[in-house]
VODO-163924 format. One record per residue (C-alpha): x, z, y; residue in three letters. Coordinates in Angstrom, 2 decimals, padded with zeros to 5 digits. Example, Ala and Ser with C-alpha at 12.3 -4.5 7.8 and 13.67 -1.06 7.14 Angstrom:
BEGIN
<node x="012.30" z="007.80" y="-004.50" aa="Ala"/>
<node x="013.67" z="007.14" y="-001.06" aa="Ser"/>
This chain:
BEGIN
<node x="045.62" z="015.90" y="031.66" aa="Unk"/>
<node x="046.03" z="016.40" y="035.53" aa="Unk"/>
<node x="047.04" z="020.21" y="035.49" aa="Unk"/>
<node x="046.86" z="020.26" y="039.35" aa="Unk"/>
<node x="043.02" z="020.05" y="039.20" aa="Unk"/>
<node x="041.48" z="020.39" y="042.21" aa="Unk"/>
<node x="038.41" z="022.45" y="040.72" aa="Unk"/>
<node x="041.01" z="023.95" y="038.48" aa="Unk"/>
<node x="041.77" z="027.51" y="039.43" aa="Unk"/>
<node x="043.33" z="029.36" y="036.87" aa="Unk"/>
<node x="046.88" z="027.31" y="036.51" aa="Unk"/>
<node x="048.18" z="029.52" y="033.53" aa="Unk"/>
<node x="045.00" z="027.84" y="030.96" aa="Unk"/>
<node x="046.66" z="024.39" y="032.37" aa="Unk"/>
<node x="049.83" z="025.11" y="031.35" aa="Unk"/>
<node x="049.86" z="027.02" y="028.36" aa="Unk"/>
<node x="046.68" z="026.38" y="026.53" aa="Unk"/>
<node x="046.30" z="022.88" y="024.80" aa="Unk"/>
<node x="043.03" z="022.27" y="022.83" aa="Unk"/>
<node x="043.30" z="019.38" y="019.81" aa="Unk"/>
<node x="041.58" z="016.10" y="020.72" aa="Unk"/>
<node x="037.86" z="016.50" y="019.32" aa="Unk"/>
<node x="037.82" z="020.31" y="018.71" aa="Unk"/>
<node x="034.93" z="022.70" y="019.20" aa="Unk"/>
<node x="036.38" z="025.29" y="022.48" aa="Unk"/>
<node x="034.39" z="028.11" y="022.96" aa="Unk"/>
<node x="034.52" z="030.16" y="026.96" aa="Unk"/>
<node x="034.01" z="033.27" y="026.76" aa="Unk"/>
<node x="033.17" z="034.65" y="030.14" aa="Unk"/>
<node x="032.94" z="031.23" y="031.47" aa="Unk"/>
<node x="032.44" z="031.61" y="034.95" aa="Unk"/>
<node x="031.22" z="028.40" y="036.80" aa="Unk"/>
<node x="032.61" z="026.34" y="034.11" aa="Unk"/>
<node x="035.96" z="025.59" y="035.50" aa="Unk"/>
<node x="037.74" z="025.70" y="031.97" aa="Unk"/>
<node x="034.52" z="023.46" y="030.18" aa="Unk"/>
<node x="034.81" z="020.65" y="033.15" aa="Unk"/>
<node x="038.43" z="020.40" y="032.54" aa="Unk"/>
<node x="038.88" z="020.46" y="028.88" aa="Unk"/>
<node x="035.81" z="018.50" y="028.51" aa="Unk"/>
<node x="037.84" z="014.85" y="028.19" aa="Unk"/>
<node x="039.31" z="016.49" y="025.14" aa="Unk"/>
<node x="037.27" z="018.51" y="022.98" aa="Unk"/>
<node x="034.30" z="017.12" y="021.27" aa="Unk"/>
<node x="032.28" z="020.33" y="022.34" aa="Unk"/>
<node x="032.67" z="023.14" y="025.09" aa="Unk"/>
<node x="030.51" z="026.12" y="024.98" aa="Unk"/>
<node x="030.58" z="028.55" y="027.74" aa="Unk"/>
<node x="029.09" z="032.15" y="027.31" aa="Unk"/>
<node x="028.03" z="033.54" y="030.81" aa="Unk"/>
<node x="026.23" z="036.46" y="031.53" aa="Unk"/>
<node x="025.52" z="035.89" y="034.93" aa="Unk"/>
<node x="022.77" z="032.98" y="035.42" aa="Unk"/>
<node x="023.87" z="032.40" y="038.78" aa="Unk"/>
<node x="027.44" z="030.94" y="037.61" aa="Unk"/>
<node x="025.81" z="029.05" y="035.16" aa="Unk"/>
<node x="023.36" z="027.18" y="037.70" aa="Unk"/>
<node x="026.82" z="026.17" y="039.68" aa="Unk"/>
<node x="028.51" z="025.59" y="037.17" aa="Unk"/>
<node x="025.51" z="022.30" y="036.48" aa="Unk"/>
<node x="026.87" z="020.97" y="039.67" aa="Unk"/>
<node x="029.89" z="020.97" y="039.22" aa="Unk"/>
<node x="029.40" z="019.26" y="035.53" aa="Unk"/>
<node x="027.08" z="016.41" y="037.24" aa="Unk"/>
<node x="030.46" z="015.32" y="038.56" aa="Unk"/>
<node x="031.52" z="014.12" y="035.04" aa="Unk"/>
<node x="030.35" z="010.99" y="033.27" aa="Unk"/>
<node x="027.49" z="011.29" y="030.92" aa="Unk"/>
<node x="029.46" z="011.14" y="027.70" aa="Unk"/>
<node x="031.73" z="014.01" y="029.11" aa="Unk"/>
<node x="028.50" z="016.13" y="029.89" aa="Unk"/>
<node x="026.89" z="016.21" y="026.68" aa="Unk"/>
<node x="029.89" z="017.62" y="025.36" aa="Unk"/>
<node x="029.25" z="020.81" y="027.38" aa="Unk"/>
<node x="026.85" z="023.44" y="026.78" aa="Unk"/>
<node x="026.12" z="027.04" y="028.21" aa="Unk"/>
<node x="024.74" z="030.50" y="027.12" aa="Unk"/>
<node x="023.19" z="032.59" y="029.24" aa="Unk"/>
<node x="024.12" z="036.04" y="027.22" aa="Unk"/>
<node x="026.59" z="038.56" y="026.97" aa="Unk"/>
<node x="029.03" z="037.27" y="024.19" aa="Unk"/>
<node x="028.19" z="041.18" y="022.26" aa="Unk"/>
<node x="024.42" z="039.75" y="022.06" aa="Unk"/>
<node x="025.32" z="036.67" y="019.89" aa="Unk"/>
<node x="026.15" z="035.91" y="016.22" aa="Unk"/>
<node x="029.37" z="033.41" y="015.26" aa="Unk"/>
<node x="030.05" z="031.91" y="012.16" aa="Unk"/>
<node x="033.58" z="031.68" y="012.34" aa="Unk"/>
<node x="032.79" z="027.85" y="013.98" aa="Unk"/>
<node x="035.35" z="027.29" y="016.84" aa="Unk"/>
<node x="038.86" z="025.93" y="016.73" aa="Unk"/>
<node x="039.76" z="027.77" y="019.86" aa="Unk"/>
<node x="038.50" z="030.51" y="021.92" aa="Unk"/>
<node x="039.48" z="030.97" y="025.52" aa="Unk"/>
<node x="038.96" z="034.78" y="026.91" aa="Unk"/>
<node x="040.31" z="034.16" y="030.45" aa="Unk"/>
<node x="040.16" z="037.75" y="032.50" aa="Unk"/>
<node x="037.28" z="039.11" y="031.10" aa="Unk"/>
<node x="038.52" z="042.05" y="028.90" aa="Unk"/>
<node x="039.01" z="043.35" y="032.39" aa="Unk"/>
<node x="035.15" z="043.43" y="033.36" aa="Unk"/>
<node x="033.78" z="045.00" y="029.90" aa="Unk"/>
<node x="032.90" z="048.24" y="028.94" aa="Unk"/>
<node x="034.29" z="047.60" y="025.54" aa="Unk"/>
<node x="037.23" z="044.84" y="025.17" aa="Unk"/>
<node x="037.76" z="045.64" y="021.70" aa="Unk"/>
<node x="033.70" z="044.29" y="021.07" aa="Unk"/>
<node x="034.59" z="041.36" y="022.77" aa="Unk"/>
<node x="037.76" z="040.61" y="020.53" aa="Unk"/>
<node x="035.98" z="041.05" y="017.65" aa="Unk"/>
<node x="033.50" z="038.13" y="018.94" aa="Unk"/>
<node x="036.39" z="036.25" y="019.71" aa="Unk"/>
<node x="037.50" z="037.20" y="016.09" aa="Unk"/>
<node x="034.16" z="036.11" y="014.65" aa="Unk"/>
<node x="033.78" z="032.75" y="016.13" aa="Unk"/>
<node x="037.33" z="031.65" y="015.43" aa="Unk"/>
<node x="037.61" z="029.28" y="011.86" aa="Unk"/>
<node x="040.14" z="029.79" y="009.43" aa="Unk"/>
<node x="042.81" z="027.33" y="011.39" aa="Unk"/>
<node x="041.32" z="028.36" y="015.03" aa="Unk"/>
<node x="043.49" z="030.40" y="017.93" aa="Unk"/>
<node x="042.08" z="031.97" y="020.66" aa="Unk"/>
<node x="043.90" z="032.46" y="023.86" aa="Unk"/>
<node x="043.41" z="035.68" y="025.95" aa="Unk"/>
<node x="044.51" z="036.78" y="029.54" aa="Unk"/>
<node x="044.58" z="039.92" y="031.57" aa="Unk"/>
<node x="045.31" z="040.04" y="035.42" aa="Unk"/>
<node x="047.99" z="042.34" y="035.88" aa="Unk"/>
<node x="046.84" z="042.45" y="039.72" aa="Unk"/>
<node x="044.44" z="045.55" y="040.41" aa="Unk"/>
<node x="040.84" z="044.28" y="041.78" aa="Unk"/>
<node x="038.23" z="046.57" y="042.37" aa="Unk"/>
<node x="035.55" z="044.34" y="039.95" aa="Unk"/>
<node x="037.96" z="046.10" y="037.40" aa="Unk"/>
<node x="037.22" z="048.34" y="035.07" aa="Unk"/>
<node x="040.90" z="048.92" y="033.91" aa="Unk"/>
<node x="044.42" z="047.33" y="033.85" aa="Unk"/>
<node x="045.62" z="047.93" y="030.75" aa="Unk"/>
<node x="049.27" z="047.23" y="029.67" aa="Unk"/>
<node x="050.32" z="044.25" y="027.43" aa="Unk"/>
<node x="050.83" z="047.39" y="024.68" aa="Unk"/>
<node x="047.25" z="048.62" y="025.01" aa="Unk"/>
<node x="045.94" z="044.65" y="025.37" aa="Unk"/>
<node x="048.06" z="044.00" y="021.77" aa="Unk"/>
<node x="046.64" z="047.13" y="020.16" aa="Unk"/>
<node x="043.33" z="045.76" y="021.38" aa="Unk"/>
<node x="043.93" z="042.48" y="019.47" aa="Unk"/>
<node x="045.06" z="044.49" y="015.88" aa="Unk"/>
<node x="042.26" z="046.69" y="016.38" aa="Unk"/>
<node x="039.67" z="043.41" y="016.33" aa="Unk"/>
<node x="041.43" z="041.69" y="013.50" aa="Unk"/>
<node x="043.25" z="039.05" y="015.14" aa="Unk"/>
<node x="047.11" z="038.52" y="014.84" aa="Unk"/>
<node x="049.53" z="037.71" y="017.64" aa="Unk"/>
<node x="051.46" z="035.01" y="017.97" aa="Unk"/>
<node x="052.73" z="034.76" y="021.18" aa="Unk"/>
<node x="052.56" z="037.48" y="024.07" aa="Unk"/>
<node x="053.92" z="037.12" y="027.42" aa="Unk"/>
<node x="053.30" z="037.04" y="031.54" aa="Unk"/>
<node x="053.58" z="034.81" y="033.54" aa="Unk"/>
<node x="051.74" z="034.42" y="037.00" aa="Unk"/>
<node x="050.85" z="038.05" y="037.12" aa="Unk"/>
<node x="049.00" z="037.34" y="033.73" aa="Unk"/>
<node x="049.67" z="039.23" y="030.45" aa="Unk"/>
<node x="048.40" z="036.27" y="027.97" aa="Unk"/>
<node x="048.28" z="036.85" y="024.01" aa="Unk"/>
<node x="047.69" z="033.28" y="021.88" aa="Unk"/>
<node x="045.99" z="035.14" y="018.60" aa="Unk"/>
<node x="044.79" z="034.01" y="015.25" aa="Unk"/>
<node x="042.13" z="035.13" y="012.84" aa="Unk"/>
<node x="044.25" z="037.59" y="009.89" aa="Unk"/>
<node x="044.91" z="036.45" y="007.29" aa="Unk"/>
């Protein structure tokens, strides 16, 4: 994989996160689809959860860009991620700087949690950088207690590129 995507624009997925070749990826928060367009030549399926239709309606253009077999590996949910049901059916769950937005991150992890399978990781992030679309920056402390409190175990934690980033499993 290219991991100086033009489209690309969050660099620390690219070079820390590495689905398996024909995995189900699930995008939690998933924008205008920048992480399903890119990790679409290697998964077998990338869904994106979205609650804002707008984002989703880009995000169309930018998949008509791909070839056909690459764009019926993609799907997207208009919903916030709290709304839906998982059964445990993803081997990997990106959560790329959305705990920041929510009301309650610790919902969201358990989600995350939820649609994970036995053998599945999720990778999460958290801009360290204050914006005012915000609603808190926690610490990497308070973003691992998050993680314990929704059943998932660390491990790895670290920043990099102003980006606290936590690569969690399911508990055992």
């Amino acid at each position: 994989m290219e991991f100086n995507h033009r489209f690309f624009q969050r660099p620390w997925v690219c070079a820390h996160f590495r689905p398996r070749p024909n995995s189900r990826l699930l995008d939690i928060g998933s924008y205008v689809g920048a992480n399903l367009f890119y990790f679409s030549p290697v998964v077998a399926e990338a869904v994106g959860v979205e609650a804002a239709q707008p984002y989703i309606d880009t995000s169309y253009g930018f998949f008509a860009r791909l070839p056909p077999e690459l764009q019926k590996r993609i799907r997207t949910i208009c919903s916030l991620v709290e709304d839906l049901s998982f059964d445990g059916d993803y081997d990997h769950v990106l959560c790329v700087d959305v705990l920041l937005h929510v009301i309650d991150p610790v919902a969201v992890l358990c989600k995350v949690h939820e649609a994970l399978n036995e053998s599945g990781d999720a990778f999460l992030t958290i801009n360290v950088s204050r914006f005012r679309t915000h609603v808190r920056t926690p610490s990497m402390d308070i973003f691992k207690t998050w993680c314990h409190e929704a059943g998932l175990e660390i491990e790895r934690a670290f920043t990099d590129m102003k980006q606290h980033i936590i690569v969690a499993r399911r508990a055992a």
